[in-house]
TILOFI-232848 format. One record per residue (C-alpha): x, y, z; residue in one letter; residue number from 0. Coordinates in steps of 0.2 Angstrom, whole numbers, m for minus. Each point is the difference from the previous one (the first is absolute). Example, Ala and Ser with C-alpha at 12.3 -4.5 7.8 and 13.67 -1.06 7.14 Angstrom:
REM TILOFI-232848
REC, 62, m22, 39, A, 0;
REC, 6, 17, m3, S, 1;
This chain:
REM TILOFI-232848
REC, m180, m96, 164, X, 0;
REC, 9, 13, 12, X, 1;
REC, 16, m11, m4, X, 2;
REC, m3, m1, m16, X, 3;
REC, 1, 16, 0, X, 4;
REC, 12, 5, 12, X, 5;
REC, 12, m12, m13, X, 6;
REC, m6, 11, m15, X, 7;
REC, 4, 14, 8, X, 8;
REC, 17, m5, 4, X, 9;
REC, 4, m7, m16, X, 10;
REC, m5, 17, m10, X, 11;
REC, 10, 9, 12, X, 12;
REC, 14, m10, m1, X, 13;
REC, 1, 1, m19, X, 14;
REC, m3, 21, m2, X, 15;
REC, 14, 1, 14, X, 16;
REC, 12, m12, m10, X, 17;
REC, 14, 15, m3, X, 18;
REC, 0, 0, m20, X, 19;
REC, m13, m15, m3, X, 20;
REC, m13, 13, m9, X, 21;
REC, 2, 15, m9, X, 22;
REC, m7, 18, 6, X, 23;
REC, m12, 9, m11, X, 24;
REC, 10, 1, m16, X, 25;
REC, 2, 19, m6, X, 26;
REC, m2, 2, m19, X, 27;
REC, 4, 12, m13, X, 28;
REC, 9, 1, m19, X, 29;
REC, 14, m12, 0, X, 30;
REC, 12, 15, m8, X, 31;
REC, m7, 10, 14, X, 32;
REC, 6, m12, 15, X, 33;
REC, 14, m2, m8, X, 34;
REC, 4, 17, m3, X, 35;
REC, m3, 2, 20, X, 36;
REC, 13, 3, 12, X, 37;
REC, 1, m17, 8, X, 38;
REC, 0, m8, m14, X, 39;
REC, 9, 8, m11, X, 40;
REC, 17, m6, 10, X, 41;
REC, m8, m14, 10, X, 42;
REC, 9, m8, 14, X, 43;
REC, 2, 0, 18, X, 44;
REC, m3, 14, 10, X, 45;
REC, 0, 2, 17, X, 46;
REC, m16, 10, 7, X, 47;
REC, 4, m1, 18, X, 48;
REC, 12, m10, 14, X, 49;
REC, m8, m18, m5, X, 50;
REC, m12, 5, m15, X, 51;
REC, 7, m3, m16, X, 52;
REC, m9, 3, m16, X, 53;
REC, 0, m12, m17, X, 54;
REC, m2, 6, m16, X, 55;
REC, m1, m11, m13, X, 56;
REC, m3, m1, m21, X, 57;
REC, m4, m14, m8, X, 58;
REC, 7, 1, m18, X, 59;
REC, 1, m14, m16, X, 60;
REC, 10, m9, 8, X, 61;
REC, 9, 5, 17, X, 62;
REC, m3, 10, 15, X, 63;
REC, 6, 16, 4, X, 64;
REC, 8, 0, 11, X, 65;
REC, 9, m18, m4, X, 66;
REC, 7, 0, 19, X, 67;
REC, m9, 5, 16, X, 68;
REC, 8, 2, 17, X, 69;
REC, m11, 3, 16, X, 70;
REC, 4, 0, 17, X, 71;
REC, m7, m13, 13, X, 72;
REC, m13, 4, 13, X, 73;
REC, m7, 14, m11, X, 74;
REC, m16, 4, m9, X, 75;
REC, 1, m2, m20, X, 76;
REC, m12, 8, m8, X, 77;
REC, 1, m6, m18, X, 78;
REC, m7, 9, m14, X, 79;
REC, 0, m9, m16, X, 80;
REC, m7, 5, m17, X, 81;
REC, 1, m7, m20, X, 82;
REC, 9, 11, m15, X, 83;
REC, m10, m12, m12, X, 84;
REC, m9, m15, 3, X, 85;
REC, m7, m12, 15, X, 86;
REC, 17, m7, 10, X, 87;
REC, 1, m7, 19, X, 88;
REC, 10, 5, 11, X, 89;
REC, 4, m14, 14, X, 90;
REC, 12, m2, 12, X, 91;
REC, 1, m22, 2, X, 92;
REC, 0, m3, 19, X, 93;
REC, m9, 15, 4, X, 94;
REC, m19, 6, 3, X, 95;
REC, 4, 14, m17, X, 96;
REC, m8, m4, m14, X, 97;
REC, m9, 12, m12, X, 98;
REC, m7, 1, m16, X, 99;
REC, 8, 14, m9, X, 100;
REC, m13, 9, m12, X, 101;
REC, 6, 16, m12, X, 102;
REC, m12, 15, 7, X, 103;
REC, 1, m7, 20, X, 104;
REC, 13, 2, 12, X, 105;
REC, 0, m13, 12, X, 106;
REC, 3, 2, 20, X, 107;
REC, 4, m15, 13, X, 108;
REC, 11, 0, 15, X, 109;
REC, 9, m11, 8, X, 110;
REC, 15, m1, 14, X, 111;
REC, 14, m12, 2, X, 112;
REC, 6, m5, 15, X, 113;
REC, 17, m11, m7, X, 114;
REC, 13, 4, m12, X, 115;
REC, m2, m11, m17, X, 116;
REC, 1, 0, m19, X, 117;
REC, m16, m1, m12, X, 118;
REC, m3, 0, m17, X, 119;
REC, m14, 12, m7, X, 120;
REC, m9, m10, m15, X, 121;
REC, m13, 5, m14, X, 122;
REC, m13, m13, 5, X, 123;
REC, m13, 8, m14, X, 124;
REC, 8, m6, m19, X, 125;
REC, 3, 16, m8, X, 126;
REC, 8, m6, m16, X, 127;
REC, 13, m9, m8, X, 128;
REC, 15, 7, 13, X, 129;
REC, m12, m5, 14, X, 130;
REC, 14, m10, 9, X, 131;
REC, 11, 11, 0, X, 132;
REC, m8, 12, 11, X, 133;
REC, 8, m3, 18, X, 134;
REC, 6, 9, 10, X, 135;
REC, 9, 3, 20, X, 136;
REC, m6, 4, 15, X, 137;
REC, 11, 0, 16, X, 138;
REC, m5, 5, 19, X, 139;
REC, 14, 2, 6, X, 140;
REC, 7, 5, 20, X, 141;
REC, 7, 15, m2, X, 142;
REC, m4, 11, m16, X, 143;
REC, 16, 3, m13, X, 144;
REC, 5, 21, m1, X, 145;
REC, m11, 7, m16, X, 146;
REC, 12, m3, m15, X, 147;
REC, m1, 13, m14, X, 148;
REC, m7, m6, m18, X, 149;
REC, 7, 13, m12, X, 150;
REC, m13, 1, m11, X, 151;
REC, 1, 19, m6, X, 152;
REC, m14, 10, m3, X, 153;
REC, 11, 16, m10, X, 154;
REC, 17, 3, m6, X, 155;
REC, 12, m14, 5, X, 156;
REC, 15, m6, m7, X, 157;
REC, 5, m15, m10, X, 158;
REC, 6, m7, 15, X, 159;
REC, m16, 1, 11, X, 160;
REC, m12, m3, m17, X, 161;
REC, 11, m19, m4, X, 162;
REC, m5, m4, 20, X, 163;
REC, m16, 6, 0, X, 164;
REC, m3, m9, m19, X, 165;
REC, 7, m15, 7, X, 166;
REC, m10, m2, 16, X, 167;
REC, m18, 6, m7, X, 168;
REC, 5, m12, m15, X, 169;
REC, 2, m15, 15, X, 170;
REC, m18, 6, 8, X, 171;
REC, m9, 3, m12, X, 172;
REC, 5, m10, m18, X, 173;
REC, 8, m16, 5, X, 174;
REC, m14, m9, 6, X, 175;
REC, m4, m4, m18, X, 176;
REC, 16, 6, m10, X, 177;
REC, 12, m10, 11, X, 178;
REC, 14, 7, 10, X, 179;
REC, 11, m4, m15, X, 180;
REC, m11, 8, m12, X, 181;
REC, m2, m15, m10, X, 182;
REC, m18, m2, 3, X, 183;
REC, m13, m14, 1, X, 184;
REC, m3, m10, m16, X, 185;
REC, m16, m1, m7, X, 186;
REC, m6, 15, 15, X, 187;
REC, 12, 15, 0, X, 188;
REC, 10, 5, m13, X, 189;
REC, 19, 2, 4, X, 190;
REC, 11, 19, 1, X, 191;
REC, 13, m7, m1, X, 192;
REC, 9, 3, m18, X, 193;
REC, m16, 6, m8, X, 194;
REC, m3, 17, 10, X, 195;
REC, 16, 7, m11, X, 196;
REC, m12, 0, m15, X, 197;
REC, m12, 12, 5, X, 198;
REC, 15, 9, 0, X, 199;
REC, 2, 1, m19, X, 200;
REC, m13, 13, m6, X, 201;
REC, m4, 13, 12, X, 202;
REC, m20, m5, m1, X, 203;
REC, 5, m16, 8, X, 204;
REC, 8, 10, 13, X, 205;
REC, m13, 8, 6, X, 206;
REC, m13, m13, m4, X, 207;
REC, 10, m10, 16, X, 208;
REC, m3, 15, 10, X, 209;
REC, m20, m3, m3, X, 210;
REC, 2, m20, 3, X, 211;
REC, 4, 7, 20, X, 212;
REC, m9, 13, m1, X, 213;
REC, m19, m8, m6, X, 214;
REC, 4, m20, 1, X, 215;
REC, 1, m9, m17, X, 216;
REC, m15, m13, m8, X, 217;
REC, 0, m10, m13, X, 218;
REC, 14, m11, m9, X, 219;
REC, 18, 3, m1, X, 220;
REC, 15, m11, m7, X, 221;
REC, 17, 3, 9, X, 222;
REC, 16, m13, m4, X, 223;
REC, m10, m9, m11, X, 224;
REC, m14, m6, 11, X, 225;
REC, m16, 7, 2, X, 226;
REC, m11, 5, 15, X, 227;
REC, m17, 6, 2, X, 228;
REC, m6, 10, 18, X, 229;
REC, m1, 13, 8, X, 230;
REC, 13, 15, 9, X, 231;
REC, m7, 8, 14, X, 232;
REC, 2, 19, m1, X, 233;
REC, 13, 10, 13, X, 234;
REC, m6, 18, m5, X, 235;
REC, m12, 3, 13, X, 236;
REC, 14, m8, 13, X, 237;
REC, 16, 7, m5, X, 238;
REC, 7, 16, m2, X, 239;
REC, 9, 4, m18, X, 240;
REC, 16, 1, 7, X, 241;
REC, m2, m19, 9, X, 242;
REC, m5, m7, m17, X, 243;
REC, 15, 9, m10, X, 244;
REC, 10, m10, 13, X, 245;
REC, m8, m16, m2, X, 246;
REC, 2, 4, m20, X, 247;
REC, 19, 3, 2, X, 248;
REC, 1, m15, 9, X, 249;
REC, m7, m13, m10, X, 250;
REC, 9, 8, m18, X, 251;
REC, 17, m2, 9, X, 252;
REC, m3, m15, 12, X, 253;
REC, 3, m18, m6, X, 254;
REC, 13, 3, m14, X, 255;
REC, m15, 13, m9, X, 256;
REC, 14, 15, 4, X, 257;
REC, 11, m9, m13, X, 258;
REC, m12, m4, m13, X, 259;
REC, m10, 20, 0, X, 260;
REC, 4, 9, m16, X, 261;
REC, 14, 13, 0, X, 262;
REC, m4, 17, 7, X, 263;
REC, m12, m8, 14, X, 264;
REC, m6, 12, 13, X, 265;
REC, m7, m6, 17, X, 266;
REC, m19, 5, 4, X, 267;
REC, m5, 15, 7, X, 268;
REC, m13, 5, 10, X, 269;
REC, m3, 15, m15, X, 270;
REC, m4, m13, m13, X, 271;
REC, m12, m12, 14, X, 272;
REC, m9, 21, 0, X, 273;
REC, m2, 0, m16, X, 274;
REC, m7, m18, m4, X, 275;
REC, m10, 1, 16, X, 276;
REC, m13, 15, m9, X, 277;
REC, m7, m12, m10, X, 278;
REC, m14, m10, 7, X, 279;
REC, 0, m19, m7, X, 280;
REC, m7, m16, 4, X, 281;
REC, 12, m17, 2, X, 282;
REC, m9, m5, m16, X, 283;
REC, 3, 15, m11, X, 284;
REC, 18, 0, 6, X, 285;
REC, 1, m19, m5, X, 286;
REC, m9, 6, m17, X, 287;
REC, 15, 13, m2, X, 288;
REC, 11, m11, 4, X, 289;
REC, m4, m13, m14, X, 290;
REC, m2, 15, m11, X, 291;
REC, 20, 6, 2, X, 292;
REC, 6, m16, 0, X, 293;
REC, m9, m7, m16, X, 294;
REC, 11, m5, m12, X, 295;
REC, 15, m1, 12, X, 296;
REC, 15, m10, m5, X, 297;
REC, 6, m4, 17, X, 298;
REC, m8, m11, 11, X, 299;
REC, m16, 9, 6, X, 300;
């Protein structure tokens, strides 16, 4: 019997000592209000002390923000991780990190690595129809890279630094499901390529692709001729109205859309993003509107 329980001992040591193998107390509060919070509204890597780095992560529909994590070896990594809609997993193959993601929580497990290598980061919860696309990096590397900066402007920028910040939140935060190309996923997530320069036509569906960002879309939409039924997560609670007039700009003049907007287009400013942004909507009423102001269209929405 002492045995026995000198070996039970052991083993329950063994696994609550396991860096990262079970998560701390989760804390818990409003999904807009953890979002909304300071680590994670920009999530990321930040280093807390001389080998204590911190880990915050958000799960969305369907990609991880970030979509790249770098952390030193030999140093704690306190992960954080939580969910901007529904249930996802966050697992690092090869590794004791694996947690169940749930809207409301925010996860914490630690872990250190003691040899450089690459991993994948996988969605092991299904958490929709993009549910394989949702991978993403994590490197430990030997000696930590000198902090790069994102231009991702918060007030006035120029059309310069809004095209580079348009294109860069596009990459981490839209082409998990609209593709790199903008061409989308048949039969999952409509293309922008060609079809953004008709919400151009009538000022109404201007703005009405100012509320797709800024409250998600619901419900059915037809774009180059196919249709597509989900649902758009919503970016307002994550992202400033100047960040989403750059992601704006950039997907009406990327891919050949320049070419194809009507004459007198004028790039998206943060003003207008103000403006749509006082209006409190749901994905489904947007998606309602949207059905609405394209009724009777002629082109191919």
């Amino acid at each position: 019997m002492a045995a026995l329980g000198v070996l039970l001992g052991l083993s329950i040591w063994w696994m609550m000592s396991a860096p990262g193998r079970f998560p701390t107390t989760p804390l818990t509060d409003p999904v807009r209000k953890i979002l909304r919070s300071p680590m994670f509204r920009h999530p990321g890597v930040t280093k807390l002390g001389p080998h204590h780095y911190r880990v915050a992560v958000v799960a969305h529909q369907f990609q991880f923000e970030p979509s790249k994590i770098v952390v030193p070896v030999n140093a704690r990594i306190d992960f954080y991780v939580t969910s901007a809609d529904v249930i996802h997993g966050f697992e690092i193959p090869g590794t004791d990190v694996n947690i169940e993601v749930i809207p409301g929580y925010v996860a914490h497990v630690f872990a250190t690595y003691h040899k450089p290598h690459d991993y994948l980061v996988v969605c092991d919860q299904y958490c929709g129809i993009g549910h394989q696309n949702m991978i993403g990096a994590f490197d430990v590397v030997a000696k930590m890279p000198l902090p790069s900066v994102q231009v991702v402007p918060s007030g006035p920028a120029t059309p310069a630094m809004l095209a580079q910040a348009g294109q860069a939140l596009y990459a981490s935060r839209c082409a998990a499901c609209h593709q790199a190309n903008g061409q989308g996923l048949p039969g999952a997530f409509p293309p922008l390529a060609k079809s953004v320069p008709e919400y151009e036509s009538d000022p109404r569906h201007r703005t009405l692709l100012a509320d797709v960002l800024l409250y998600g879309l619901k419900g059915k939409v037809k774009a180059e001729g196919k249709s597509y039924n989900g649902v758009m997560p919503a970016w307002g609670d994550q992202l400033s109205n100047t960040q989403i007039a750059a992601i704006l700009d950039y997907i009406g003049t990327a891919w050949g859309n320049k070419e194809a907007e009507p004459a007198g287009y004028k790039p998206y400013d943060a003003a207008a993003v103000a403006s749509a942004r006082k209006q409190t909507m749901t994905s489904a009423a947007v998606g309602q509107l949207r059905a609405k102001l394209f009724a009777g269209h002629t082109q191919k929405h």
